[in-house]
C-alpha positions in Angstrom: 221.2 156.6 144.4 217.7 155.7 143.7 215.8 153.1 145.8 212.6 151.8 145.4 211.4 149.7 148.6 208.6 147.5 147.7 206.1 145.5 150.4 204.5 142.7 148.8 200.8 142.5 148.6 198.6 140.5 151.5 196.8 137.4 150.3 193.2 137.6 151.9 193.8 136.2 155.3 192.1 137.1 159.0 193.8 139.8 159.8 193.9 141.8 156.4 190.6 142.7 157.1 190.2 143.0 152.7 186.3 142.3 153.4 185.8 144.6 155.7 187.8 148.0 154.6 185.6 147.9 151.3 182.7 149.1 153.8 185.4 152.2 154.5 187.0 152.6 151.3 190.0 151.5 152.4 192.8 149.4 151.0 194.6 148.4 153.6 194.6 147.9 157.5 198.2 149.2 158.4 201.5 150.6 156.3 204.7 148.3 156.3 206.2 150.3 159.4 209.9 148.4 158.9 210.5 149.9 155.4 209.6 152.9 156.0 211.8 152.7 159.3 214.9 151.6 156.8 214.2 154.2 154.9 214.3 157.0 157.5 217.8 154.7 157.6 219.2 155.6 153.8 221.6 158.6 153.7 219.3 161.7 153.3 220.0 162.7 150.0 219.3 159.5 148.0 215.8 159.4 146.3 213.3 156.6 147.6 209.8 155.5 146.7 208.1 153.2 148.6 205.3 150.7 146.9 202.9 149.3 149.3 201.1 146.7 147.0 198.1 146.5 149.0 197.7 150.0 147.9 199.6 150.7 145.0 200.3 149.2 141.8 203.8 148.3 140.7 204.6 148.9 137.2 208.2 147.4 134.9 208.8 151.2 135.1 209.0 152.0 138.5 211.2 148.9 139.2 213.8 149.7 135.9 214.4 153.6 138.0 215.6 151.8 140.9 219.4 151.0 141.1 218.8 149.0 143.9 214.8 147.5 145.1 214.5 147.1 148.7 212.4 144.4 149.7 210.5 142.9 152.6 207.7 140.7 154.2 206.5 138.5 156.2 205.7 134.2 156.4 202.3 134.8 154.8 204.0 137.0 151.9 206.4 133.8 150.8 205.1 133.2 147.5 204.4 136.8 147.0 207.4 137.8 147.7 209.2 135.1 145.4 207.0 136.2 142.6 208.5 139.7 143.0 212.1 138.1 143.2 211.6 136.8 139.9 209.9 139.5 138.7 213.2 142.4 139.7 215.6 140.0 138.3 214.1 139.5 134.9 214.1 143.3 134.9 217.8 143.4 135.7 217.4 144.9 138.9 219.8 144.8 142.0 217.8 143.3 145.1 218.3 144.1 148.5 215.9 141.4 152.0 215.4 141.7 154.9 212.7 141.4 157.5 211.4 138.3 159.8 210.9 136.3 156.8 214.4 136.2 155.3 215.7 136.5 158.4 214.5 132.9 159.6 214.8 131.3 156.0 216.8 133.5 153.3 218.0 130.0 151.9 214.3 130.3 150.3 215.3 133.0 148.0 217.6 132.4 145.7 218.1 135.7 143.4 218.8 138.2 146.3 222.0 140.2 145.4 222.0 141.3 149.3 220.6 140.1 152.5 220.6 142.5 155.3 219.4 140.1 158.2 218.5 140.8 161.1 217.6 144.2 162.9 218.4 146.9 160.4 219.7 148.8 163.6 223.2 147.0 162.9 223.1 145.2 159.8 222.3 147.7 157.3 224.9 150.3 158.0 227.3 147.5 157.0 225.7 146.9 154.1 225.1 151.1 153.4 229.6 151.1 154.2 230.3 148.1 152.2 228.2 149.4 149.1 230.1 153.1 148.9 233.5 151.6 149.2 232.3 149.4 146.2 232.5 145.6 147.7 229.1 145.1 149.3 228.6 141.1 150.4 226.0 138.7 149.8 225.0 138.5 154.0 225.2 140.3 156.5 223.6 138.8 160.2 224.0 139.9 163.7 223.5 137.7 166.5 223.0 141.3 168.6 220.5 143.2 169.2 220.3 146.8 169.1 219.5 149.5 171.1 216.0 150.7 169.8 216.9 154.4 171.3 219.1 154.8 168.3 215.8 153.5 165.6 215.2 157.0 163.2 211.3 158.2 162.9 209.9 156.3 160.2 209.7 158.2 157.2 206.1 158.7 156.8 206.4 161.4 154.0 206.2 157.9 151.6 202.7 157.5 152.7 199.2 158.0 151.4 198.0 158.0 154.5 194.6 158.0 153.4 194.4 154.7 151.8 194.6 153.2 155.0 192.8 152.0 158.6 195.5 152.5 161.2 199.3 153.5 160.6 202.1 151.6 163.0 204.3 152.4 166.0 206.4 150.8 167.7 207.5 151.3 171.5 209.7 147.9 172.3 210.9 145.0 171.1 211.2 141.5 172.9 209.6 139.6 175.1 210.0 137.9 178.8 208.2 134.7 177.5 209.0 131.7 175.0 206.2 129.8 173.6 207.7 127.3 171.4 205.8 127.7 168.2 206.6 131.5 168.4 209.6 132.9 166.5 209.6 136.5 168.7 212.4 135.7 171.3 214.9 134.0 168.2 214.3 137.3 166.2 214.3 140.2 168.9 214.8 138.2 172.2 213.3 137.8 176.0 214.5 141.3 176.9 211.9 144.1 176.3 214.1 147.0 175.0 212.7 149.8 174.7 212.3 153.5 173.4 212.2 156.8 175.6 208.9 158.1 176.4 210.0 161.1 174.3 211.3 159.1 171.4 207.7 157.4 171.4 206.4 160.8 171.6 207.9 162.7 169.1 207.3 159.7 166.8 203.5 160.4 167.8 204.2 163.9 167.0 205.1 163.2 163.8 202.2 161.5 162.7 200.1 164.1 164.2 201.6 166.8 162.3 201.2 164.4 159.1 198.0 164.7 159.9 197.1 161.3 161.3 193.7 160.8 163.3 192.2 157.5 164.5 193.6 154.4 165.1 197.6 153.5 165.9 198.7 150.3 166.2 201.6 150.0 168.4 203.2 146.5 166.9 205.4 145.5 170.1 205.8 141.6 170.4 204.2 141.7 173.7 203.4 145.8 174.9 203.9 145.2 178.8 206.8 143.4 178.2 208.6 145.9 180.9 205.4 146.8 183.0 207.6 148.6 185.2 208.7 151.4 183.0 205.5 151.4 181.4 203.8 152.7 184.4 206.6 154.9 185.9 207.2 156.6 182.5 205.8 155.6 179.2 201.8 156.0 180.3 202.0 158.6 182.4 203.6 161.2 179.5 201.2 159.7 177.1 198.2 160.4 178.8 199.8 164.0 179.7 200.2 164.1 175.5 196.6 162.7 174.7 194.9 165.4 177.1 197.1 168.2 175.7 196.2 167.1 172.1 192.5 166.3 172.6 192.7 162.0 172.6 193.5 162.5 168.4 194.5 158.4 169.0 193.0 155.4 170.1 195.5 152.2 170.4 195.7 148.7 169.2 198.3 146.3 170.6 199.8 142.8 171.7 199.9 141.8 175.5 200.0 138.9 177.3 196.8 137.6 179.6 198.8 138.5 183.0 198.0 142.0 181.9 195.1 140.9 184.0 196.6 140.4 187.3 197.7 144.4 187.5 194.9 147.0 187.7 197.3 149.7 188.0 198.6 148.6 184.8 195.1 148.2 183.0 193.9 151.7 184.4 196.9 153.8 183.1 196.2 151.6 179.8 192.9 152.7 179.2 193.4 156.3 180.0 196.5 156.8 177.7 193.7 155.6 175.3 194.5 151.8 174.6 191.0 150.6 173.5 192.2 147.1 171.6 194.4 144.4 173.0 195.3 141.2 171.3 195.9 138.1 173.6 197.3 134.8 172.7 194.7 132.3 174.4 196.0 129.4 172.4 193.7 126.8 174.0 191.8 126.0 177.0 193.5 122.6 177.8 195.8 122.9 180.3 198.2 119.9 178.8 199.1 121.6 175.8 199.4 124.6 177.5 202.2 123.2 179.3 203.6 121.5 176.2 204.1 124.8 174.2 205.9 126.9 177.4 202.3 128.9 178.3 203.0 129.4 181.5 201.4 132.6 181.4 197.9 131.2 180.7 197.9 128.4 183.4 196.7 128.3 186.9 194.1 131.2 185.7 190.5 131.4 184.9 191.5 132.7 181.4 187.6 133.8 180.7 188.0 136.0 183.6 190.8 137.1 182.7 189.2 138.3 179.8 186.0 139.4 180.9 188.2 141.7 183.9 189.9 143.0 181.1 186.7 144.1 178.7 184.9 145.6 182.1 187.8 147.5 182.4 187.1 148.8 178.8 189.8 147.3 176.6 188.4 144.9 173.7 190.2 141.9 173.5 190.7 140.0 170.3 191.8 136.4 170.8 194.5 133.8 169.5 194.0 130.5 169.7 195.0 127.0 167.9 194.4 123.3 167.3 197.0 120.7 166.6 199.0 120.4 169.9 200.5 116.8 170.7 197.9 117.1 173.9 195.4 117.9 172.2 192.6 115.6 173.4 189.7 114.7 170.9 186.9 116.9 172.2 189.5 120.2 171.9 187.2 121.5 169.0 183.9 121.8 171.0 186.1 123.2 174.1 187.2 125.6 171.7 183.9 126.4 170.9 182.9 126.8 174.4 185.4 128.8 176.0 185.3 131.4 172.9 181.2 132.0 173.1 181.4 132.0 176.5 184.5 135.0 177.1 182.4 137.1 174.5 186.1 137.4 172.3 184.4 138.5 169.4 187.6 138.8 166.6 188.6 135.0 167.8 191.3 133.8 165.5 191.9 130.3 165.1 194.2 128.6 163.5 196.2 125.1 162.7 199.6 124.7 164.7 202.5 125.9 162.1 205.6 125.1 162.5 208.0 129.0 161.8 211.4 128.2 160.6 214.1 128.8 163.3 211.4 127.8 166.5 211.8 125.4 169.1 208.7 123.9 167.7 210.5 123.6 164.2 213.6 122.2 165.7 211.4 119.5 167.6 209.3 118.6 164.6 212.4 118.3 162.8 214.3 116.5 165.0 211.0 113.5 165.3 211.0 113.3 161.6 207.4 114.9 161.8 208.6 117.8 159.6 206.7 118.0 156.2 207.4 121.4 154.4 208.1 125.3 155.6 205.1 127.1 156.5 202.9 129.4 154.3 202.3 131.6 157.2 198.9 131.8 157.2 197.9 129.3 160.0 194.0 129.8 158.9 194.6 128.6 155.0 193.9 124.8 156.2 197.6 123.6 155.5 199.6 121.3 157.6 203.5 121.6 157.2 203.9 119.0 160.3 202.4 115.0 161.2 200.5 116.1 163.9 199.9 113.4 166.9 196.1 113.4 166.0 194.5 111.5 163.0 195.4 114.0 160.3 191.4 114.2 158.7 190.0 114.1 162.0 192.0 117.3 162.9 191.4 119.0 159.9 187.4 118.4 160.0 187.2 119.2 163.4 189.2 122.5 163.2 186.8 123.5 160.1 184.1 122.5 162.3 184.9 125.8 164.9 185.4 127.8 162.1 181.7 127.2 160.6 180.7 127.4 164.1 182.0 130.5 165.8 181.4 132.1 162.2 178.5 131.3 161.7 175.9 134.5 161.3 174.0 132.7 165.1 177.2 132.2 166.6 179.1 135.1 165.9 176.4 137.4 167.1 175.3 135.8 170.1 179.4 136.5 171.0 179.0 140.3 170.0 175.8 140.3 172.4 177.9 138.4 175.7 180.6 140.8 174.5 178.4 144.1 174.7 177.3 143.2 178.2 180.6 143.0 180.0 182.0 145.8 178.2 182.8 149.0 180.0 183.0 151.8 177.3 185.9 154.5 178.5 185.5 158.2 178.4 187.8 159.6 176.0 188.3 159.0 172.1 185.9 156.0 171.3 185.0 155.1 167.8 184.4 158.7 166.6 181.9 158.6 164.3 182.8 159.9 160.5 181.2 160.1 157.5 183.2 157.3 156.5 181.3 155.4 159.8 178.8 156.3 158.0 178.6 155.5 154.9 179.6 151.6 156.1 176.6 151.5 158.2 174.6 151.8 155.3 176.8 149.3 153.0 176.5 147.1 155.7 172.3 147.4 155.8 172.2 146.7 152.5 174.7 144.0 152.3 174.0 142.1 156.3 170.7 143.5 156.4 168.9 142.2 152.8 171.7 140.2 151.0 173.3 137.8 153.4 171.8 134.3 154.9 171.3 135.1 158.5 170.2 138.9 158.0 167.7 138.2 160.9 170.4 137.6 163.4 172.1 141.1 162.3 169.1 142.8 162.8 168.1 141.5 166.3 171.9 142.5 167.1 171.2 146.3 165.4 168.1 146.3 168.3 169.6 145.0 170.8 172.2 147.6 170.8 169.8 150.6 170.4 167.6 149.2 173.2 170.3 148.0 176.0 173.8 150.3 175.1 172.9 152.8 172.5 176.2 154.3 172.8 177.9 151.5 171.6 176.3 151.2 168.3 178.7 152.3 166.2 181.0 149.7 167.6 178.7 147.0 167.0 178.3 148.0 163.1 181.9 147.6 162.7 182.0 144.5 165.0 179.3 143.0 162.6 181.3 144.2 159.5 184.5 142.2 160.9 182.2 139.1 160.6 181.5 139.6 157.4 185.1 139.4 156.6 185.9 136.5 159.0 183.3 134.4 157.1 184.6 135.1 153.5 187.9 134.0 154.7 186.8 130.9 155.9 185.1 130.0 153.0 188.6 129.2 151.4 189.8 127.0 154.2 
């Protein structure tokens, strides 16, 4: 059997960083970690290709091999991965979805022979029975979830590992909360389940024998979903790992703010080597805090939160979003406000959206104040819901804190409060390659002379060297970031 797994390519959007991995010669931030997980999944002895299209081009050839074409996305890959639907058939080839996307909505995609729903865990050995005894269905779903113990090592032997800026990892899946416009608990659930601190190790060992340095992102719906077994086993074998292998990794992942309230917690964190967190912030108002089931972020000081956090030497990169129902009309300058002041430099902001599958979508639905499915890119300046606020007031006013926090004065005033609170660790910081390199001079030439603003990245450039020299090579590629945040918003 020959397969041919294809992940569809990433429209420019805030976190493809495009923009910035041209400074690195890079194509793309991170590898499609659930197709190459399915295909550690495929018996042993079938052939399989895997086409990453933010790296790789797909040619009529490559898909006409393939008795059967494994696809899968995400929201933001909808038209994308329609495109390729249409494309496969015309070609006469067999398809096979899965993934979030189809999961939520696979009513959307008419011309999928099979769709394995779900978590591949169950589903797909269904499928995998059904297809050798010659009668494989049109679904199959699973309102289970599996134990992640059993998940194979991804099968990384697909790769070019060099075409891209972090590869993926994944320790659990879950989580304890349930914000209404987030789709995590209806795909995977409120219980964090979780791998084995030697699963999770010898997955690292794998990449390291690959030959993997640099960055890993572990891509858990919220990392500290089980702090308990986080601290008792996970952190303490992989610090015990990163000593014994010389701190080859520094790690990127998802938490929620209350990662604040445990020191413990942060301190084991930081010396297993997690330098990036992301945090959904959401908003500074309290009332629609409450409306979207935050109860995480109330009754806190969320810019200390934050700013505990960065002194304890973990950058944080920030979610927030306009829209809410409670939203009251001076939101956008609060928004403003509370991001300058907690120094969260990569500050993502974005329009409510409404997931397929949420409580939020049900709601909407349910008060006729549905209007269409979502792209999935809540920063493309679409709307699929009647908000409560005047609809051109809203949009204006959420453009406004884009062209505001991006802006060249803005955004490096934030790097600056950001620079000062944070605490840089010991072990395994931004490295400095010849790739490092060569971007600082891209970005001279192209922050330095070309842009509007130049003067504001220079003052940052001598600021660092003068105040925290150390930290200079983080503040180049904190400056390149904005360079891609503000081509992005110029679609919007």
């Amino acid at each position: 059997m020959k397969i041919l797994l294809i992940y569809p390519e990433t429209p420019s959007t805030f976190w493809s960083f495009r923009h910035a991995l041209k400074f690195v010669s890079l194509r793309s931030s991170e590898p499609p970690l659930g197709l190459l997980t399915v295909a550690a999944m495929l018996p042993e002895h079938w052939e399989k290709k895997l086409i990453d299209m933010n790296v790789s081009r797909l040619t009529d050839k490559q898909i006409r091999w393939a008795d059967y074409v494994f696809l899968s996305g995400m929201d933001v890959h909808r038209q994308a991965f329609q495109a390729l639907i249409r494309r496969c058939k015309a070609l006469g080839a067999k398809i096979v979805a899965g993934g979030p996307m189809v999961t939520t909505d696979y009513v959307q995609f008419p011309g999928v022979d099979h769709f394995v729903l779900n978590e591949a865990e169950i589903t797909l050995p269904l499928f995998l029975r059904d297809l050798e005894a010659g009668c494989p269905q049109h679904i199959y779903s699973t309102d289970q979830f599996p134990d992640i113990a059993q998940t194979p090592v991804p099968l990384w032997r697909l790769l070019d590992m060099k075409k891209y800026a972090a590869m993926s990892i994944q320790y659990s899946r879950g989580c304890p909360f349930n914000c209404e416009f987030c789709s995590v608990t209806q795909l995977n659930g409120h219980q964090a389940r979780t791998k084995s601190a030697a699963q999770f190790l010898h997955e690292l060992d794998t990449l390291y024998t690959a030959g993997w340095r640099g960055n890993v992102f572990i891509v858990d719906d919220n990392f500290i979903g089980n702090k308990r077994l986080l601290k008792s086993d996970l952190l303490p074998a992989l610090i015990a790992w990163s000593q014994a292998h010389r701190h080859p990794y520094t790690f990127t992942t998802e938490v929620s703010i209350n990662l604040a309230d445990d020191e413990e917690l942060v301190r084991l964190l930081v010396q297993a080597g997690m330098r990036t967190v992301f945090v959904g912030i959401e908003t500074p108002n309290a009332a629609s805090l409450a409306e979207c089931g935050k109860a995480q972020n109330l009754q806190r000081d969320i810019v200390t939160s934050v700013k505990k956090l960065q002194r304890s030497g973990l950058m944080v990169h920030g979610g927030f979003i306009v829209g809410f129902d409670n939203d009251p009309h001076t939101i956008f300058e609060d928004q403003i406000r509370f991001i300058q002041k907690s120094g969260i430099v990569t500050a993502m902001v974005g329009l409510l959206t409404a997931l397929s599958g949420t409580h939020l979508f049900r709601r909407l639905k349910s008060e006729n104040r549905l209007l269409d499915h979502s792209t999935g890119n809540n920063m493309d300046g679409s709307l699929n819901f009647e908000p409560k606020m005047n609809r051109q007031k809203l949009l204006e006013g959420y453009k406004s804190v884009l062209n505001t926090i991006y802006s060249q004065k803005a955004y490096y005033e934030r790097v600056t409060t950001f620079l000062r609170e944070y605490h840089l660790p010991q072990q395994g910081v931004f490295k400095v390659t010849w790739r490092d390199i060569r971007a600082f001079f891209r970005s001279i030439w192209k922050l330095g002379v070309l842009e509007n603003g130049r003067r504001y990245y220079w003052k940052l450039l001598l600021y660092t060297l003068w105040n925290c020299p150390k930290k200079f090579s983080l503040t180049v590629m904190l400056a390149i970031y904005g360079f891609h945040f503000r081509r992005v918003i110029e679609s919007v």
